[in-house]
C-alpha positions as CSV (number, residue, x, y, z in Angstrom):
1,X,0.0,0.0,0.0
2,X,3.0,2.5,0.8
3,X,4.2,1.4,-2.5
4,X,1.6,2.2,-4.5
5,X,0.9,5.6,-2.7
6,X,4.4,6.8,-3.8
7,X,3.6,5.9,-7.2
8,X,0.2,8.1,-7.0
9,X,1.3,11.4,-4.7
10,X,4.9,11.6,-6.5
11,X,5.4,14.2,-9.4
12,X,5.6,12.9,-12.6
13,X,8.4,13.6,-15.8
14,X,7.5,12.6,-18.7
15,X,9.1,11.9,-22.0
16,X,7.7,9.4,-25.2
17,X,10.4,7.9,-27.6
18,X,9.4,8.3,-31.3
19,X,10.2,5.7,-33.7
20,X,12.0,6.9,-36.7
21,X,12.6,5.7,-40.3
22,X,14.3,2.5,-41.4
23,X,17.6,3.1,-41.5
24,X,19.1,4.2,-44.5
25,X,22.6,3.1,-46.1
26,X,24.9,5.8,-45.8
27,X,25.2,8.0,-48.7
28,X,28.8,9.9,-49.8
29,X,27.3,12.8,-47.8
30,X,27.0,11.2,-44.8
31,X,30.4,10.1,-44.4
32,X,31.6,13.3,-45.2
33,X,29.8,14.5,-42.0
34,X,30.0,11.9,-39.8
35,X,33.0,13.2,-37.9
36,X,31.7,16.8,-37.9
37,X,28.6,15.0,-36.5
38,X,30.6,13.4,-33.9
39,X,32.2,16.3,-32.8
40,X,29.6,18.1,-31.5
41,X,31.7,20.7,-29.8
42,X,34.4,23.5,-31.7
43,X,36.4,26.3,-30.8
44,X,35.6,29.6,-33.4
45,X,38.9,31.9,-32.8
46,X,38.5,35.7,-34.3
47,X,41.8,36.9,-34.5
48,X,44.0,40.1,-36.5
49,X,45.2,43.5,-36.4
50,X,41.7,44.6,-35.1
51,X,42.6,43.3,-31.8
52,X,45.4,46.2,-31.5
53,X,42.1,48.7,-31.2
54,X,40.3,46.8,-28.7
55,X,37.0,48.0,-29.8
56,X,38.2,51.2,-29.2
57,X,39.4,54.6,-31.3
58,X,41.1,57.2,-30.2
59,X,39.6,57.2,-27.0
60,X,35.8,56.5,-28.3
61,X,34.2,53.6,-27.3
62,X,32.6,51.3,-30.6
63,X,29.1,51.5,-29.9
64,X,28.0,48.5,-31.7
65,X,28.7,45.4,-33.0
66,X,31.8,43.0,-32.6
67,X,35.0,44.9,-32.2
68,X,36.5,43.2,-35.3
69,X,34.1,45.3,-37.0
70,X,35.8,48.7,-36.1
71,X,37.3,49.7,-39.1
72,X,33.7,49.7,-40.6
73,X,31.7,50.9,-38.0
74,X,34.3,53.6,-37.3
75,X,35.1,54.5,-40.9
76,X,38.6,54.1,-39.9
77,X,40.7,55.4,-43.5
78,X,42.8,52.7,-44.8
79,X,46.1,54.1,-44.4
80,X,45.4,54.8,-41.1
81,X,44.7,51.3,-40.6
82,X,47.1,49.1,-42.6
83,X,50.0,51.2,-40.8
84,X,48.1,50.0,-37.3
85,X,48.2,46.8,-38.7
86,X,52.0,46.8,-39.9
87,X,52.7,46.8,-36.2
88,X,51.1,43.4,-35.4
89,X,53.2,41.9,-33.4
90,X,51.8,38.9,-30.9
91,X,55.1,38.2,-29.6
92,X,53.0,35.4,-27.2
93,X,51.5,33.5,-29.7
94,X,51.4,29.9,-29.2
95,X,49.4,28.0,-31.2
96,X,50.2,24.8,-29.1
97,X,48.4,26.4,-26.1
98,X,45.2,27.2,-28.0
99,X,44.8,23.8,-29.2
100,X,46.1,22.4,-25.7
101,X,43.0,24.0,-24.4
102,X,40.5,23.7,-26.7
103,X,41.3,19.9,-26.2
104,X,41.2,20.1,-22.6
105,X,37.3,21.6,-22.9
106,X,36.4,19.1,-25.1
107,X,36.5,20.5,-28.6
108,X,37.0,18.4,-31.7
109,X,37.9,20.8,-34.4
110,X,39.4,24.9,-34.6
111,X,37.8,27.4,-36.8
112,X,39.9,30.3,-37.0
113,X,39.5,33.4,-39.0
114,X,42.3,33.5,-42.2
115,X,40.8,36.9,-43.0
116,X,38.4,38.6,-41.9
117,X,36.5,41.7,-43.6
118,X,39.2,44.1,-42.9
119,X,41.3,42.2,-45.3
120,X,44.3,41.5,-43.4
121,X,45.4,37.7,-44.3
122,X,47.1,35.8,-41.0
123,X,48.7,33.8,-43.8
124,X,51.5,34.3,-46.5
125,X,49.3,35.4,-49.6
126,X,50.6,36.0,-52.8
127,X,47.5,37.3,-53.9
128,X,47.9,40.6,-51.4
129,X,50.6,42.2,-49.6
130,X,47.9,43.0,-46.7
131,X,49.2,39.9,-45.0
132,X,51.0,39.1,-41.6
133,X,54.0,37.9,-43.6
134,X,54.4,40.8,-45.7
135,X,53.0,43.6,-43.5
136,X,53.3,43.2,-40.2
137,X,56.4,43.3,-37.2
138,X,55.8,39.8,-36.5
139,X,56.2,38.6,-40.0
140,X,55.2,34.7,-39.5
141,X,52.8,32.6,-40.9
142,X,50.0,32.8,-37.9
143,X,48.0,29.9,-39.9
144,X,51.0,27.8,-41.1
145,X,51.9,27.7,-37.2
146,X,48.0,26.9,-36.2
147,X,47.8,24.0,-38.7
148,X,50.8,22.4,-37.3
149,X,49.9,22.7,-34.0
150,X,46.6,21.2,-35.2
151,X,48.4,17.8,-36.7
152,X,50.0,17.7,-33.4
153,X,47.2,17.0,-31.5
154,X,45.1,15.5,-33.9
155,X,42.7,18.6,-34.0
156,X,40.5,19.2,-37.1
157,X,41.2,22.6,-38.3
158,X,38.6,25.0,-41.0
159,X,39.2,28.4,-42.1
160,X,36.8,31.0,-41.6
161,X,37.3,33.3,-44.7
162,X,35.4,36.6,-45.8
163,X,34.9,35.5,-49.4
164,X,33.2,39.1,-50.4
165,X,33.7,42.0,-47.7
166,X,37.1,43.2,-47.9
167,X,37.5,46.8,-46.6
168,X,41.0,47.6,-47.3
169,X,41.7,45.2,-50.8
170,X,40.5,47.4,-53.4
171,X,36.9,45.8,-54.8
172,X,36.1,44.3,-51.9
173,X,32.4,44.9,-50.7
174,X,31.3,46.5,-48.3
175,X,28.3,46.2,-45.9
176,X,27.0,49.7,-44.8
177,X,27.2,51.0,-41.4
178,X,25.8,54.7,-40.2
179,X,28.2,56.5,-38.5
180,X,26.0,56.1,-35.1
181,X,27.4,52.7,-35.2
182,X,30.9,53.6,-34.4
183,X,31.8,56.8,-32.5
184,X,30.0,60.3,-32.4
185,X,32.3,62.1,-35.2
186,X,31.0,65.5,-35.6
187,X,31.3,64.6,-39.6
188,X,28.7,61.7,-39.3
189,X,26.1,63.7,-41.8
190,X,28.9,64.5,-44.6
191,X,30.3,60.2,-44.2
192,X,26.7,58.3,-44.2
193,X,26.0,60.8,-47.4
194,X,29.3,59.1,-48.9
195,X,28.8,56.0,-47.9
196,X,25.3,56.1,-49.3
197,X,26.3,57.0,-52.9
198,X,29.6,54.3,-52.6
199,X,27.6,51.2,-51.4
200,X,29.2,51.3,-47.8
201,X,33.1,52.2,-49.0
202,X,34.2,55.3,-46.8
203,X,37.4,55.3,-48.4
204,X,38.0,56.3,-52.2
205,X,41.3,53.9,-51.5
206,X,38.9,51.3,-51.4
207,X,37.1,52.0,-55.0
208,X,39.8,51.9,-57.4
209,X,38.9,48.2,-58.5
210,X,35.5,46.3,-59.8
211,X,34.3,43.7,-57.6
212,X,34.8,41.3,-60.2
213,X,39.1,42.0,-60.3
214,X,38.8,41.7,-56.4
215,X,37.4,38.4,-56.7
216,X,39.3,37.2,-59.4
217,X,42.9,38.6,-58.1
218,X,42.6,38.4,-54.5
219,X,39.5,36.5,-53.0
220,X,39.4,33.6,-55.0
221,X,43.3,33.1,-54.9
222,X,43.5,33.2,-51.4
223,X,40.8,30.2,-51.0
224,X,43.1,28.3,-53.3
225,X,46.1,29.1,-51.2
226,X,43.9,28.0,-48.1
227,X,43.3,25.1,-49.6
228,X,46.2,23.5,-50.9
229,X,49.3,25.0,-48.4
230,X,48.0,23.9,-45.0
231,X,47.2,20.3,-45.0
232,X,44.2,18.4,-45.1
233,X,41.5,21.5,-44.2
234,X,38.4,20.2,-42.5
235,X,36.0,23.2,-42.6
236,X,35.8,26.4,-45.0
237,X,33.4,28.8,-42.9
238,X,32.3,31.7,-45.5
239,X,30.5,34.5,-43.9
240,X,28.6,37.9,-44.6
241,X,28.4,37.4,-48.7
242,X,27.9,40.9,-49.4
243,X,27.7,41.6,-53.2
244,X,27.8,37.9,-54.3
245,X,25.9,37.0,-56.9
246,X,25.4,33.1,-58.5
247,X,28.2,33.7,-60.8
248,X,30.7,35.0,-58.5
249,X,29.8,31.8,-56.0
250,X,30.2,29.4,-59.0
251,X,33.8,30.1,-59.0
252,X,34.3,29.3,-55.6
253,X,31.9,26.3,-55.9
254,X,33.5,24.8,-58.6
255,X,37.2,24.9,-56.9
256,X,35.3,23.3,-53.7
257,X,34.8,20.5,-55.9
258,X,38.4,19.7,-56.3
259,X,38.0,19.2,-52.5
260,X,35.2,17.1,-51.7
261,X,36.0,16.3,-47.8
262,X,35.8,20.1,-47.3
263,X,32.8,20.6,-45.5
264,X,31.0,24.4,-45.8
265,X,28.7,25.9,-44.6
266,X,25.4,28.1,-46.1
267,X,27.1,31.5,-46.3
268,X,28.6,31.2,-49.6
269,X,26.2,32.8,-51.4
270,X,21.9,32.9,-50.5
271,X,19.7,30.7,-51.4
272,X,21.5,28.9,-54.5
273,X,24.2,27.5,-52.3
274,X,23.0,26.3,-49.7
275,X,26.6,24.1,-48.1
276,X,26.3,21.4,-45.2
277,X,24.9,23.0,-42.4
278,X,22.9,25.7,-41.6
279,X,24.5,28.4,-39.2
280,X,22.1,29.8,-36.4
281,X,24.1,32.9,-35.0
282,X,23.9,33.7,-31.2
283,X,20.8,31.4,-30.3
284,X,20.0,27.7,-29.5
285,X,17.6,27.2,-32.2
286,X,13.8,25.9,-31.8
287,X,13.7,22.0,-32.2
288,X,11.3,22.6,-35.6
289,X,13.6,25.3,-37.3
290,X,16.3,22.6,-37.7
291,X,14.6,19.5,-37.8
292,X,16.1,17.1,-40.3
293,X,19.0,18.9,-41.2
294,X,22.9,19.5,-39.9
295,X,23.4,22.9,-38.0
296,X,25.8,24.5,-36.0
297,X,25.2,27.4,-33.7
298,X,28.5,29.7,-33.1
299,X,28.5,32.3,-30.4
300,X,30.6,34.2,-28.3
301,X,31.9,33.3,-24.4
302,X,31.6,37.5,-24.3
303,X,29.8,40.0,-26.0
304,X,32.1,40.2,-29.1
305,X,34.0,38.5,-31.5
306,X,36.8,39.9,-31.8
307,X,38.9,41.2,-28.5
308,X,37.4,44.2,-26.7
309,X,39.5,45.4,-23.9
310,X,36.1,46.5,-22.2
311,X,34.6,43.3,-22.5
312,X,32.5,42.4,-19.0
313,X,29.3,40.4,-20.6
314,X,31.2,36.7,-19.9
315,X,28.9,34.1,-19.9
316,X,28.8,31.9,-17.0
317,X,30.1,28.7,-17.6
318,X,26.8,27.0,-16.6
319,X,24.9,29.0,-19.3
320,X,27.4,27.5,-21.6
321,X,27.5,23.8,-20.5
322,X,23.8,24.1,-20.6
323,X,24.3,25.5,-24.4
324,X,26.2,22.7,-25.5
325,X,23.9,20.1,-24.0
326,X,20.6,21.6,-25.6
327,X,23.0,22.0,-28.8
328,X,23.7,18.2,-28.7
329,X,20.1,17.2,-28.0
330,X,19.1,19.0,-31.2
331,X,21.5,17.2,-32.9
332,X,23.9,20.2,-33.0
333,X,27.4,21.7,-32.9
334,X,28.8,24.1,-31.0
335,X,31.4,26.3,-32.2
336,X,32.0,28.8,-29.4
337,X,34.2,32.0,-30.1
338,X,37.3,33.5,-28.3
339,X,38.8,36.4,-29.5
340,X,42.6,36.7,-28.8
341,X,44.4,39.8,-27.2
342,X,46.9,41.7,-29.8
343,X,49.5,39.6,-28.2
344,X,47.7,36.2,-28.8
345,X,46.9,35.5,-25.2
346,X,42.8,34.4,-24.9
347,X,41.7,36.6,-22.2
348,X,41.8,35.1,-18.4
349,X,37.8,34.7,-18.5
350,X,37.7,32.9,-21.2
351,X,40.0,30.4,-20.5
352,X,38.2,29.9,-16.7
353,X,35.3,29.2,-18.7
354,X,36.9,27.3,-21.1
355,X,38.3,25.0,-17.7
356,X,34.9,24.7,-16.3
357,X,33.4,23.5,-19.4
358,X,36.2,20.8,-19.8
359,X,35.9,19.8,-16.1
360,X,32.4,19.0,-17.1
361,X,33.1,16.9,-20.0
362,X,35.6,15.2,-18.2
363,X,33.1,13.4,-16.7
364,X,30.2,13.9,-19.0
365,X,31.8,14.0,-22.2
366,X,30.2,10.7,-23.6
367,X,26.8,12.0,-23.3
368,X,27.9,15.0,-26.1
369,X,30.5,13.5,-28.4
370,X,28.8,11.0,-31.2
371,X,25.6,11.6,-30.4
372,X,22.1,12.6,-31.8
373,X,19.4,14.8,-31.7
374,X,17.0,12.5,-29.7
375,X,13.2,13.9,-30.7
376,X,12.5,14.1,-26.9
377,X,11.8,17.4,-25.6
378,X,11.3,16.8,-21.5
379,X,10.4,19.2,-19.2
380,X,13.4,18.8,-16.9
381,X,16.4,19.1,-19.2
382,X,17.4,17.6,-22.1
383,X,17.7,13.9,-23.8
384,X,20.6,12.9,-25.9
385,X,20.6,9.5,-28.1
386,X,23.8,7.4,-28.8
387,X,23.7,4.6,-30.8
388,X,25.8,1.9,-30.3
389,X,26.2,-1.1,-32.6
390,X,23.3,-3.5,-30.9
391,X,21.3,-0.7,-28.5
392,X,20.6,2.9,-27.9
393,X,21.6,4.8,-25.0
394,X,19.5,7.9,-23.7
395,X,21.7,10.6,-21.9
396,X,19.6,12.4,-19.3
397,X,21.0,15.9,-18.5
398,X,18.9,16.9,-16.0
399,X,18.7,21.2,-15.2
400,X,16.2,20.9,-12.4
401,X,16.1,18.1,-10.1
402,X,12.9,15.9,-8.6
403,X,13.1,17.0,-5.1
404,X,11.0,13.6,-4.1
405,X,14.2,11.9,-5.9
406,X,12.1,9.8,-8.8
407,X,12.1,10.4,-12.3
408,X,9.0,9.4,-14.1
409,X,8.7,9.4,-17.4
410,X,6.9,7.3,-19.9
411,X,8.7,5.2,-22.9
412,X,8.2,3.8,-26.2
413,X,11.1,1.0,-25.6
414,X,11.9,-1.0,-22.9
415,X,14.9,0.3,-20.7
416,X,17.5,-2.1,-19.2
417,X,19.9,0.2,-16.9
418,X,20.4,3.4,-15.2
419,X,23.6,4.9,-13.9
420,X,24.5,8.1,-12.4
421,X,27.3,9.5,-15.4
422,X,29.2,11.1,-12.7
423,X,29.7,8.2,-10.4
424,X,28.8,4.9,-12.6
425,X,26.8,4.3,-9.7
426,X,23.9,2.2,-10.5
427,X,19.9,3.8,-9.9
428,X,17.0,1.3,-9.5
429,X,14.6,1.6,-12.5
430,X,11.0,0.5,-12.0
431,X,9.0,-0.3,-15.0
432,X,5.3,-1.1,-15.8
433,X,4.1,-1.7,-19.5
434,X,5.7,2.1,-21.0
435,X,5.6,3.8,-17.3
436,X,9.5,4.2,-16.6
437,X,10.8,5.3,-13.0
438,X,14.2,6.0,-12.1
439,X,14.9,6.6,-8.1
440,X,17.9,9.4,-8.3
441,X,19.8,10.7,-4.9
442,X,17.7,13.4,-3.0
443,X,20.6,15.9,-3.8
444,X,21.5,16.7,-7.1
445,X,24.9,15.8,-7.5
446,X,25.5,18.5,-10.0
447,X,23.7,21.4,-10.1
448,X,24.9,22.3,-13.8
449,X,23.3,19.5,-15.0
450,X,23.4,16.2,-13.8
451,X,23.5,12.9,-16.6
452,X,21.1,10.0,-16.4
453,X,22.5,6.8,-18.6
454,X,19.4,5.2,-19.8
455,X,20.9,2.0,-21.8
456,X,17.8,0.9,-23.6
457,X,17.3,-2.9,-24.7
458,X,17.2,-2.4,-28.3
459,X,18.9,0.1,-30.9
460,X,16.8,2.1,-32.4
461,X,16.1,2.8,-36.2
462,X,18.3,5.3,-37.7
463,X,17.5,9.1,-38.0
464,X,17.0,10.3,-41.5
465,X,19.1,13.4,-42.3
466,X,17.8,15.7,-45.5
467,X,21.0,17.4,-46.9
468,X,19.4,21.1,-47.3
469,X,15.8,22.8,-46.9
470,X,15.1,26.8,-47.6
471,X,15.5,28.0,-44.1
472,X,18.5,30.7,-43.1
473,X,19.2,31.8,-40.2
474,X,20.1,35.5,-39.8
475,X,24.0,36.8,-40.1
476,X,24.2,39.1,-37.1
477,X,26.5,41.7,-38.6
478,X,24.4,42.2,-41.8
């Protein structure tokens, strides 16, 4: 009779387990993303000569935006900053450190920007002298050195790469920012007049070529040099595609297919090349805007990209733990940004979070790494599905804790063990027809989130994967 009363007065969680489709062969596609699938978790890195301003010029503040966007917002002339830039000098760069710790938190693969829209390359280019070989103090080859450091460790490494805005390479687009954006410069009327006649240049420096020669001479060169002088590349990350039309993203399509393990993502060019994933900026999508298809949400540990000296909007490591483990649930990645000083050191609150991430994952990283999205949306956290060769495993990461220490839930498939991740320590599970109910300690043991294995008895059938649909996701910056 006590028995049954528990089972009557206690709170309930519920959760169903959907069948899926028959599972599929895997097609060329599919093994191509497998390990990006696996991975789950990635380290963005915004890094160049705009981390010298710190979001900051001549004593104004940037108002808005990332601070790797100050040239732009600022209207910053181009002489005035390629000789800022010749003075790059990040005597404590080590790339050995950055993938040290990006391995230490759990990250699979790097993402790092090879140039971004101010058109400085972190790589010797032949296709510009606005390089950090060529035109800069420290006059190394800040990729080259990133790559190695990469094989090393066996860390996957992709290139972000600003295929269309270039603000200091001559033909380069531009996307237009009022002069509001940037600093209160008592010329603002005079320079949003300009820039609304020159399609966003502020500079006449920067209109003395078609978009067409800047494509053609520097961008598309400078892929090719990504491409075939570091390695085997995992990832080419295109962003903001300002001014691209079909015909300009053919060429860079059809030198792609010279590389067919190169994954890419959908920022090429809009809609007509659509890439592998779709690329949700600064949220944790909703489960139905990114069912059936590969996504990756990238987003910053502060408030901006690049480095701001000013920064103080850190997110707490349990916001960001709690990111990842939604992320994975949804059959995500993560690919969360740090933005290096102008010396190359990642600022002392990022790598604290950075820690506390990888402390969790110590102990939890099973329930991220080579999983997927599960279809099971429970109140109390999320649910994360593995598949192993015979039989599925359910990862319970639970945010808010029964306080009458049972977790009810109701499930499609019947269950065989549950163990507390954290300790292996095995939790009595009670089951009657579909009515599951796991008896969890009265304190939660970590109040981050805590991980349930469920190991069920059977594996369940494969999810399908469509390559592409029509939905975008909005580019911050544009």
């Amino acid at each position: 009779m006590k028995k049954l009363l528990l089972t009557v007065l206690l709170p309930v969680i519920f959760f169903s387990c959907l069948r899926t489709a028959q599972e599929p062969e895997p097609t060329p596609h599919d093994l191509k993303m497998e390990w990006w699938r696996d991975a789950k978790f990635g380290m963005f890195i915004h890094w160049g000569p705009y981390a010298l301003w710190g979001g900051e010029y001549h004593g104004h503040r940037q108002r808005r935006g990332g601070a790797e966007w100050i040239m732009n917002r600022c209207k910053i002339p181009v002489e005035e900053y390629s000789r800022m830039a010749a003075g790059f000098n990040p005597s404590n760069y080590d790339p050995e450190r950055w993938v040290l710790m990006a391995k230490a938190a759990g990250m699979k693969y790097i993402v790092m920007t090879s140039k971004h829209h101010d058109g400085f390359a972190m790589f010797k280019s032949e296709a510009s002298a606005f390089n950090v070989v060529d035109h800069s103090a420290y006059n190394r080859d800040v990729v080259a050195m990133l790559a190695d450091a990469c094989r090393r460790h066996d860390m996957k490494l992709g290139f972000y790469y600003s295929q269309a805005q270039d603000w200091t390479n001559p033909g380069g687009s531009t996307a237009r920012k009022e002069m509001h954006e940037g600093w209160a410069n008592p010329d603002s009327v005079r320079i949003d007049a300009y820039t609304a006649v020159h399609r966003g240049s502020w500079d006449s420096a920067q209109q003395t070529a078609t978009m067409d020669e800047y494509i053609e001479k520097v961008s598309l060169p400078q892929v090719r040099e990504l491409l075939t002088n570091y390695g085997d590349i995992a990832v080419i990350w295109w962003d903001t595609p300002v001014g691209m039309t079909d015909e300009y993203a053919a060429r860079f399509a059809a030198e792609l297919e010279r590389y067919p393990q190169v994954i890419q993502n959908d920022r090429l060019k809009r809609p007509n090349y659509p890439g592998d994933y779709k690329t949700p900026e600064g949220l944790v999508p909703k489960p139905e805007d990114i069912e059936g298809v590969d996504w990756e949400t990238c987003m910053n540990i502060g408030s901006s990209w690049g480095y701001k000296s000013w920064e103080e909007n850190w997110k707490p490591a349990e916001v960001i733990i709690r990111n990842l483990i939604t992320i994975a649930a949804r059959g995500g990645n993560y690919l969360l940004n740090v933005g290096p000083d102008p010396d190359g050191i990642i600022p002392p609150e990022a790598v604290e979070r950075l820690e506390a991430v990888g402390r969790w994952m110590d102990v939890n990283g099973e329930a991220i790494h080579g999983t997927r999205r599960s279809g099971i949306y429970p109140d109390w956290g999320e649910c994360i599905r593995k598949d192993g060769r015979k039989r599925t495993t359910l990862y319970l990461a639970v945010f808010d804790w029964p306080e009458d220490g049972l977790l009810h839930f109701e499930c499609g498939y019947p269950a065989s063990k549950a163990t507390l991740l954290q300790t292996g320590r095995r939790l009595p599970l009670r089951s009657d027809g579909t009515a599951l109910a796991i008896e969890v300690p009265r304190d939660m043991p970590d109040t981050v989130a805590t991980v349930i294995r469920l190991e069920l008895k059977d594996r369940l059938p494969a999810q399908q994967i469509v390559s592409n649909t029509e939905k975008t996701f909005r580019i911050m910056d544009l």
